[in-house]
C-alpha positions in Angstrom: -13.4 -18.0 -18.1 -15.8 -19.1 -15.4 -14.3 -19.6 -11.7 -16.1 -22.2 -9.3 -15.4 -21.2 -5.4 -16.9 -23.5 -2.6 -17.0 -23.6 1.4 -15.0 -26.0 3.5 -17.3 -29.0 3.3 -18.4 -29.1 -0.1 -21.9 -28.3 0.5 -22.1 -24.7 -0.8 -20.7 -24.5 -4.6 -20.8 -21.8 -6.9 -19.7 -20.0 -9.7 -19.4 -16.7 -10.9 -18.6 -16.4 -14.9 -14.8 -14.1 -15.0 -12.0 -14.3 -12.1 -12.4 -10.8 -10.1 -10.0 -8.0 -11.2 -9.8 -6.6 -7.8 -10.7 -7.8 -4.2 -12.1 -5.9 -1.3 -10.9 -5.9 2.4 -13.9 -4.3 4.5 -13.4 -3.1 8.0 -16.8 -3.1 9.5 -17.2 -5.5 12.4 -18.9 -8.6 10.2 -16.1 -8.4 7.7 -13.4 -8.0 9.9 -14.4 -11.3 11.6 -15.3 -13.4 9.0 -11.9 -12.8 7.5 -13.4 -12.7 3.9 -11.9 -11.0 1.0 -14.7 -10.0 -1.5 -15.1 -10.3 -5.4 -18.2 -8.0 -6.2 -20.2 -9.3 -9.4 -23.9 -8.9 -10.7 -26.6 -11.5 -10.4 -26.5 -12.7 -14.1 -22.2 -13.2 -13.5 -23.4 -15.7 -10.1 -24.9 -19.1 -10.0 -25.4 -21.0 -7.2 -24.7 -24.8 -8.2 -25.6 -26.6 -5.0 -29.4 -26.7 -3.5 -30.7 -23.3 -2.0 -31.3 -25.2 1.1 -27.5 -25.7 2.1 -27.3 -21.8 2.3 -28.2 -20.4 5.5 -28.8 -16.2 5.7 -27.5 -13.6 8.2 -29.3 -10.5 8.1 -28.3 -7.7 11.0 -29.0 -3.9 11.3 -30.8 -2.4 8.5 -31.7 -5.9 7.2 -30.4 -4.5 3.5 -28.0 -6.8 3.2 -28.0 -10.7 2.8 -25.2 -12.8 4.6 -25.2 -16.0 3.3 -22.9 -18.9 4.4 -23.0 -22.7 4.1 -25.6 -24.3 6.6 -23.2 -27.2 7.1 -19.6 -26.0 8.1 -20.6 -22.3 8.8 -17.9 -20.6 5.9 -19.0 -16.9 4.7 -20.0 -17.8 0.8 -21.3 -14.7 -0.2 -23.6 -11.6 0.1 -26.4 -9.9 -2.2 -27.0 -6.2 -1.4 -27.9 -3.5 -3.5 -24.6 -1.3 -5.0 -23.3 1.2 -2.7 -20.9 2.7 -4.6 -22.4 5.9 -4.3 -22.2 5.7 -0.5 -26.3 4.9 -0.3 -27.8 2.0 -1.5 -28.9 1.6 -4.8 -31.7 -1.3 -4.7 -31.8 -0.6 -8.7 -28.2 -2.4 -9.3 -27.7 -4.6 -6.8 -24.4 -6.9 -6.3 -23.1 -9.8 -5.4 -20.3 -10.1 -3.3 -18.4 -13.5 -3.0 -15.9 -14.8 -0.4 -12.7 -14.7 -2.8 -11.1 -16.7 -0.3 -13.2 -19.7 -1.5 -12.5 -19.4 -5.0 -11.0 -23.1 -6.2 -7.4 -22.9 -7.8 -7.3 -18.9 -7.5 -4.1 -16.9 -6.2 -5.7 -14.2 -4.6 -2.4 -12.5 -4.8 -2.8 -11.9 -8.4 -5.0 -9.5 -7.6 -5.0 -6.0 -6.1 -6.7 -5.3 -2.7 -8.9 -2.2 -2.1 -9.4 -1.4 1.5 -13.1 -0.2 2.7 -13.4 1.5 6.0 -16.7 -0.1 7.0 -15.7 0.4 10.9 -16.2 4.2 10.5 -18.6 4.1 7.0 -21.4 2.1 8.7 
């Protein structure tokens, strides 16, 4: 069953096409600031539903990864990067990885919580 997620003002929807099974708590500096909670998915489970232009990108270090977050009210909406599962990126499969927090009617507590040490991994 599809679940719809959206920022604080409204102006940044979208959908991804199962409710996660697992969320991700990363350490790294970004993560750890933004607060976000992530639900990792492929492009073809991920549609964006509101215009491209309400999504503003954050790109730092390597550039490899895309930040994205809503150009209005400034909420973390989700990433694309490739998979780095293996501990290197794998352009080949790449992911997508949402801001469970803004998932609409979702207890996030359902779910377990993998932690990622980004602060020491990158």
């Amino acid at each position: 069953m599809p679940v719809e997620g959206s920022c604080h003002c409204g102006e940044t929807v979208f959908e991804v096409t199962e409710a996660p099974v697992s969320i991700t708590r990363c350490t790294c500096s970004l993560c750890a600031k933004r607060g976000a909670l992530w639900a990792y998915y492929t492009p073809a489970q991920f549609r964006l539903l509101s215009p491209q232009e309400n999504v503003a990108t954050y790109q730092w270090g390597s550039r490899t990864v895309k930040h994205h977050y809503c150009a209005s009210c400034g909420c973390g909406t989700y990433s694309e990067s490739p998979d780095w599962s293996t501990g290197k990126p794998d352009f080949d499969n790449p992911k997508v990885a949402i801001n469970a927090r803004l998932f609409d009617d979702f207890d996030l507590d359902a779910v377990p919580v993998n932690v990622i040490d980004g602060k020491n991994l990158w």
